[in-house]
Structures are given as structure tokens and as C-alpha cells.
C-alpha positions as CSV (number, residue, x, y, z in Angstrom):
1,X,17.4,7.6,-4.8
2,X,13.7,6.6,-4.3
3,X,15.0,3.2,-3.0
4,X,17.4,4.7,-0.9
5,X,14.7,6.7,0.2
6,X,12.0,3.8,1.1
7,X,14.9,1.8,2.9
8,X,15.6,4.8,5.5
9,X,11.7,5.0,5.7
10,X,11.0,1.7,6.8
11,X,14.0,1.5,8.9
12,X,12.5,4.4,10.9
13,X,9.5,2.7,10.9
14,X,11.1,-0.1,13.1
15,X,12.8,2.4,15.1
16,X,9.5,3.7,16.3
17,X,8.9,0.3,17.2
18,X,11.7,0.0,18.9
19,X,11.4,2.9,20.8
20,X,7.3,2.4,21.9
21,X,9.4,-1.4,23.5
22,X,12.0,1.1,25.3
23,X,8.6,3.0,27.0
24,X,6.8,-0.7,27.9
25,X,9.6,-2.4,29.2
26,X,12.6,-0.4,29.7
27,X,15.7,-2.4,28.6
28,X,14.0,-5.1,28.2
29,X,11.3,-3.8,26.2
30,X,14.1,-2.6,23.7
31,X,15.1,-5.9,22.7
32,X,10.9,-7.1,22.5
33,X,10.8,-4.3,20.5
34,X,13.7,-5.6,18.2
35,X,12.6,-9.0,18.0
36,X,9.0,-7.8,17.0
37,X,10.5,-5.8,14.4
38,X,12.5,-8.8,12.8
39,X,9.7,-10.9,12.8
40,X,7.3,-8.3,11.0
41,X,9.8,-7.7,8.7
42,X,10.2,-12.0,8.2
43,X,6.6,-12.5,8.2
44,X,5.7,-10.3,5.8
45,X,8.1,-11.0,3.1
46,X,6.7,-14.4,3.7
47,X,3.2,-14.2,3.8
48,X,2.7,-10.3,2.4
49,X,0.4,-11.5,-0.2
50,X,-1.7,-13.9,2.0
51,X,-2.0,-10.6,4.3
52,X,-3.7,-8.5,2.1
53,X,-5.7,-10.6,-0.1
54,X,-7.5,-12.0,2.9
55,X,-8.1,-8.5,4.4
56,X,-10.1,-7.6,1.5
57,X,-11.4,-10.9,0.7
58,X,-10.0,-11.5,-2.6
59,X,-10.5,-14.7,-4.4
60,X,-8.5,-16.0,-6.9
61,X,-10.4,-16.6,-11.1
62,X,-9.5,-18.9,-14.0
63,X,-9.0,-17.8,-17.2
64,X,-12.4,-19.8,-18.1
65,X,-14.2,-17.5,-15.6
66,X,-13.2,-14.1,-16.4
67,X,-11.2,-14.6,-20.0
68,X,-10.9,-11.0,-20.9
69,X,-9.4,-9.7,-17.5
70,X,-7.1,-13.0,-17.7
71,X,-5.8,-12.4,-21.1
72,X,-6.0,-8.7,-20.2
73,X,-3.4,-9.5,-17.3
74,X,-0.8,-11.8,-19.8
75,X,-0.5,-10.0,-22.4
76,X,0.3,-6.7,-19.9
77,X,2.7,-9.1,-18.7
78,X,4.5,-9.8,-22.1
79,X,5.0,-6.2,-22.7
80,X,6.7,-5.8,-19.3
81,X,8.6,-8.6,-19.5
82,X,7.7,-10.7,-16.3
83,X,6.1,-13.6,-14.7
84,X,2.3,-14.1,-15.3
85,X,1.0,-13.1,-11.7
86,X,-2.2,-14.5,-10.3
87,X,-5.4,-12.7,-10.9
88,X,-8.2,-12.0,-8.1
89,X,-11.0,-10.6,-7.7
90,X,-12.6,-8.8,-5.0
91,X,-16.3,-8.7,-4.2
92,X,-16.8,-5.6,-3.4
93,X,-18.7,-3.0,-5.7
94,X,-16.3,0.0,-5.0
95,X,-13.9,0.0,-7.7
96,X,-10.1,-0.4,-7.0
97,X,-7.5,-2.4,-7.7
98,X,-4.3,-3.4,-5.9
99,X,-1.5,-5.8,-6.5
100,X,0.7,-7.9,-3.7
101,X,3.6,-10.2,-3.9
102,X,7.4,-10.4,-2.4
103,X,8.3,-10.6,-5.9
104,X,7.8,-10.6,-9.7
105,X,7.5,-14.5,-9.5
106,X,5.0,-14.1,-6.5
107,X,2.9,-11.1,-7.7
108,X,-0.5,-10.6,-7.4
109,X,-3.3,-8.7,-9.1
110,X,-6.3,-8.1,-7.7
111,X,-9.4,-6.1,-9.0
112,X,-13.1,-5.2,-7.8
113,X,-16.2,-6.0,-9.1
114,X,-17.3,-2.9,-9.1
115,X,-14.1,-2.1,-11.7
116,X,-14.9,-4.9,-14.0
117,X,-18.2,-3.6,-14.3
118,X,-17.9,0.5,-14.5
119,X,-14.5,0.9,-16.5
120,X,-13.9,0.5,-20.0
121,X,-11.4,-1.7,-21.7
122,X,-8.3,0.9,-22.7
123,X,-8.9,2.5,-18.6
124,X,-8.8,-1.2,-17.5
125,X,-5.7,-1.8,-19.4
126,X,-3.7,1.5,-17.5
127,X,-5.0,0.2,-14.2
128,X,-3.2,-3.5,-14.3
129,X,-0.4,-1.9,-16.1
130,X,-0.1,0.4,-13.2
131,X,0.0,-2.6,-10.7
132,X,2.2,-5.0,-12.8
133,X,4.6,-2.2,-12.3
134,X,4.2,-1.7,-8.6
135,X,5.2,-5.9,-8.5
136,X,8.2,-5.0,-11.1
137,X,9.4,-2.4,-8.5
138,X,8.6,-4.6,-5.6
139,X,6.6,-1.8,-4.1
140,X,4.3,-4.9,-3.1
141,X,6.3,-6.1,-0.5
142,X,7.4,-2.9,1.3
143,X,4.0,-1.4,1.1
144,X,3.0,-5.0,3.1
145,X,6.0,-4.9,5.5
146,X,5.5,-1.0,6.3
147,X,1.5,-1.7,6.5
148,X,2.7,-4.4,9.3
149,X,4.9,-2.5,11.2
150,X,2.8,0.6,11.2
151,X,-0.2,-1.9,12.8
152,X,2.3,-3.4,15.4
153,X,3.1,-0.2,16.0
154,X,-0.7,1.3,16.4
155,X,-1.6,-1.5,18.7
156,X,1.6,-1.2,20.8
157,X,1.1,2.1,21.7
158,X,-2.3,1.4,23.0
159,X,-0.2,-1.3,25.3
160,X,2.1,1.6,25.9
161,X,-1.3,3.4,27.3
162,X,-1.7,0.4,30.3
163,X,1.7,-1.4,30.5
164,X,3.7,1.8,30.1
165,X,6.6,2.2,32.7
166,X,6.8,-1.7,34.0
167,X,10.8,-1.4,33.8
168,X,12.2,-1.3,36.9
169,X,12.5,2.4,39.1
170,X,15.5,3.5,37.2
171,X,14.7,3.1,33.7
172,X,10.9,3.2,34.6
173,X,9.7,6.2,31.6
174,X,8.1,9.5,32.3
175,X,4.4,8.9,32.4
176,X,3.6,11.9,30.3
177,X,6.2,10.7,27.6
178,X,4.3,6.9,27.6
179,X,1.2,9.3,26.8
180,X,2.8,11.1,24.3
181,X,4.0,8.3,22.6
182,X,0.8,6.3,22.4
183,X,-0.6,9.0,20.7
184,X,2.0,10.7,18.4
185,X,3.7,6.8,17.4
186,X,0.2,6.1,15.3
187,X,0.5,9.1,13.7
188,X,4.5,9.1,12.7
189,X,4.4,5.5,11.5
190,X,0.7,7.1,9.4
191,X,3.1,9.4,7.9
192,X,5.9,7.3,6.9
193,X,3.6,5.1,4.9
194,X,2.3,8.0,3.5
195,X,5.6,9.0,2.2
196,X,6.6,5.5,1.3
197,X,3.5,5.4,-0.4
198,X,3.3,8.5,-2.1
199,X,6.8,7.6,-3.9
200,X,6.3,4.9,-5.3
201,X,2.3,5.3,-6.9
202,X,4.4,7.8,-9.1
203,X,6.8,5.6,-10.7
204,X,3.9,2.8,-11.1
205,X,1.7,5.7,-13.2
206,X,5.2,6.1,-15.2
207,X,5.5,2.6,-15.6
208,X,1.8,2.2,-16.6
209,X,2.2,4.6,-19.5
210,X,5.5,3.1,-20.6
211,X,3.5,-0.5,-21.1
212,X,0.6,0.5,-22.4
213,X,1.9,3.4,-24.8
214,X,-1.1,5.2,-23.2
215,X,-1.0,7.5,-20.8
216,X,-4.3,9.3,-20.9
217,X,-5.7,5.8,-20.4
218,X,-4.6,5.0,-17.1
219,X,-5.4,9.6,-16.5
220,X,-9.2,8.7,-17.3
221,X,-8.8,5.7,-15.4
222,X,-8.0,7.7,-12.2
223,X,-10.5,10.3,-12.8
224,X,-13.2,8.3,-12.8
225,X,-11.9,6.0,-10.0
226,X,-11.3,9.2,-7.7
227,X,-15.2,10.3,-8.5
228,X,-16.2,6.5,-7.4
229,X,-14.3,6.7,-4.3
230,X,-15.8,9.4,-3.3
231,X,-19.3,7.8,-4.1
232,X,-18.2,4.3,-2.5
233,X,-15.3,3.8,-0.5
234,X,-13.6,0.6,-0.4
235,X,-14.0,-1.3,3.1
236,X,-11.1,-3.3,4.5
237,X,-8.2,-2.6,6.6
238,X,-6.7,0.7,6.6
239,X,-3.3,-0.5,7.2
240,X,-3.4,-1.9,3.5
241,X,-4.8,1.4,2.1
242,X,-1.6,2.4,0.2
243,X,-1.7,-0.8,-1.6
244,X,-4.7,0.7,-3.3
245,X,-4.3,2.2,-6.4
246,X,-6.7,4.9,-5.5
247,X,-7.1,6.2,-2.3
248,X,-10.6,5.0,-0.6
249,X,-12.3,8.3,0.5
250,X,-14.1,8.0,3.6
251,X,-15.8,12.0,2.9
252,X,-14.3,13.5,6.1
253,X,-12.0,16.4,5.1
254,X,-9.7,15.1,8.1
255,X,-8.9,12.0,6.5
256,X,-7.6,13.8,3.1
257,X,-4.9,15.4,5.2
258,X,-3.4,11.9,5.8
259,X,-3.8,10.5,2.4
260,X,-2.0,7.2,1.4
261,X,-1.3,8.5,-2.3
262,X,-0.8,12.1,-4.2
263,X,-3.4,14.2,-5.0
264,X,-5.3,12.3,-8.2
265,X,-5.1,15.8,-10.3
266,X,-1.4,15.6,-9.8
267,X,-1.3,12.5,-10.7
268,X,-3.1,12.8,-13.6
269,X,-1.1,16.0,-15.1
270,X,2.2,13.8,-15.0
271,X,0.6,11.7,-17.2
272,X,-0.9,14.6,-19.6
273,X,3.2,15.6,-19.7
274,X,4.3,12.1,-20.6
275,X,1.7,12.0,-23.1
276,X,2.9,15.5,-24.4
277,X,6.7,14.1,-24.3
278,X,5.8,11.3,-26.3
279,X,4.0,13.4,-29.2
280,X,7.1,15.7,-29.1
């Protein structure tokens, strides 16, 4: 169901991109916005991983320079079953983590500095567990192709805002609509990665406690990585926000209404009920 339920998503996603083509170009403008679409979709699957670790400026370690996140990473792995990803790190003292990838055999993990440093070694473990799992599901990939489309469509409705109504007279849009949709486009495709996003972090705390046999780890984990946030938000590209595995807190109480993942309590008392399932 939740697949079923990010496919639909994303495939509105590029029918809001279609659509802001249909303002800009009429007929015409359909088809560019078809083509740009395909070609987000392509490029991403492609180059997701690139994407994101050069938005946050992630560079990739050895096992000889950081031997207890690398042998942290592999044996995670071996419990779950799947290719050894490649581990980065990110120099940036926020702590976070995120992981990227078009698939198991191209995954991704990427951590802070500042999480190396503030998070002990059982909270750590919950954390890559929790993004070995998003590269299992292939969350990786459509959290990349819907952070794509949602930035094509962002900066096509700004074009929408000077090139809107070129078409000829008869398909030529309503002014007042070409406003409209420069404005509310940003915001629907905001809220479609939200709920693409909000799914799946979910089923990757699931899967963290399933690995680790440690539920309350990866709770902690979030607990203190939601008091962090709020200290130090991580800079980069919003786009790739959901990819996160805490949401970067900028402060402003406007910017919690369009969070990128659940509420961290909520989070956090699913995993206090798996923990309680397990002890039953």
C-alpha cells in the first residue's frame, strides 16, 4: 500500500509539472513540461546520489580513517542482508545523517561530524540502521527524484511569473491563474514530499529496530538529535531536507507546519511500542 501510495505521489508530482508547462507555453508548453518531467525522473535515478552528496558537501572515508563508523556501517549491513554501501561524512557540526543511492548496490551513507562527535555508540548504531533501511526500501531514490521535481517545479513557476501566457491568443492562460499557479505549485509539490516523506521515515524507524534489536536506541537517538536541531540546523539545500533523518529546524514556527518528517515524539512512541511488543 505505502508503495502504491508513493508512486501516485510522485506521479502527481509530474503532473504539476506538467501543468505549470500548460500555463508557460500553452500546447506547447505541455509537452516541455513532459519532457522535463522524463528527464528529472532519468537524471535522478542516475545521478540521485551525486545530487545530494554534493549539496551537502559530503566526502567519502576509508576504513583506515574512521574504523569504528566503517566497521559500524558493515556489520549493520550483515544483519540486514545487503551490499556494503559507501560511507561519508559531512563537515558540518549539526548532527544528522542521511543516506542516498538508486539502489541497495548503489547506497550511500552519509553522517556529520557533529554526530560522530555528540552521539554515543548504541544511538549511533539506530541511526545507520535507520538509513541502511531507507536504501533497502529504495526510499533513497524517490526522495531524490521527488526532491528534483519539486525544484523544477519551484523554479518553473517563478518562469510561469514572466513567461506566463506566451501561447498563442486561444490557448493563451488567464493571467490571474499564471499567478495563482506560481504561487500555490511551490507549495503543492512542498506538500507531496512531505507526504512522501513522512511515509516512508516510519518504516525506516521499524526497520532500524528490527536490525539492531534496539529500539530505544535509535528513540534516544532522535531525542537528542531533535534537541540539536533545534540548537544547530543543518545548512544545505532544502529540496534534500527529507532525506535527512531529522528534520533541520530553522526556529520559525511557520516552518514546522511544513515539516519533511513526523513529529519526533511520534516517532519516538512507535518505537517505545515495538520495544513493548518485543518484551511481550
Amino acid at each position: 500500500m505505502n508503495q502504491f501510495k508513493t508512486v501516485a505521489l510522485l506521479a502527481l508530482l509530474t503532473g504539476v509539472l506538467v501543468a505549470i508547462g500548460g500555463l508557460i507555453g500553452g500546447r506547447s508548453g505541455l509537452l516541455l513540461g513532459l519532457v522535463i518531467g522524463g528527464v528529472m525522473n532519468l537524471g535522478s535515478w542516475f545521478f540521485s546520489d551525486k545530487i545530494a552528496l554534493s549539496s551537502y558537501k559530503a566526502q567519502p572515508v576509508s576504513r583506515e580513517q574512521i574504523p569504528e563508523l566503517f566497521e559500524m556501517v558493515e556489520r549493520l549491513s550483515q544483519r540486514a542482508n545487503m551490499p556494503m554501501p559507501g560511507v561519508y561524512v559531512v563537515p558540518s557540526p549539526a548532527a544528522n545523517a542521511f543516506a542516498t543511492g538508486r539502489d541497495p548496490h548503489h547506497g550511500v551513507v552519509a553522517v556529520t561530524q557533529g554526530i560522530l562527535q555528540m552521539m554515543p555508540a548504541d544511538e549511533l548504531e539506530g541511526v545507520i540502521a535507520h538509513e541502511l533501511t531507507h536504501i533497502l526500501n529504495r526510499d533513497t531514490l524517490t526522495q531524490a527524484v521527488a526532491a528534483t521535481i519539486g525544484g523544477a517545479i519551484s523554479y518553473l513557476g517563478q518562469m510561469a511569473l514572466f513567461f506566463g501566457g506566451t501561447g498563442d491568443r486561444e490557448n493563451r492562460p488567464n493571467p490571474i491563474a499564471v499567478l495563482l499557479m506560481a504561487f500555490l505549485a511551490p507549495i503543492a509539490a512542498s506538500v507531496i514530499q512531505m507526504a512522501i516523506s513522512r511515509t516512508r521515515e516510519y518504516e525506516a524507524d521499524a526497520g532500524a529496530a528490527k536490525i539492531t534489536g534496539n529500539p530505544r536506541g535509535l528513540a534516544n537517538a532522535l531525542q537528542r538529535l531533535e534537541m540539536g536541531a533545534r540548537q544547530l540546523p543543518m545548512a544545505g539545500n532544502p529540496a534534500f531536507s527529507p532525506l535527512l533523518i531529522i528534520n533541520s529546524i530553522s526556529g520559525q514556527a511557520f516552518s514546522r507546519l511544513f515539516s519533511t518528517h513526523p513529529s519526533t515524539q511520534s516517532r519516538i512512541e512507535r518505537l517505545m511500542q515495538i520495544e513493548r511488543s518485543r518484551g511481550a
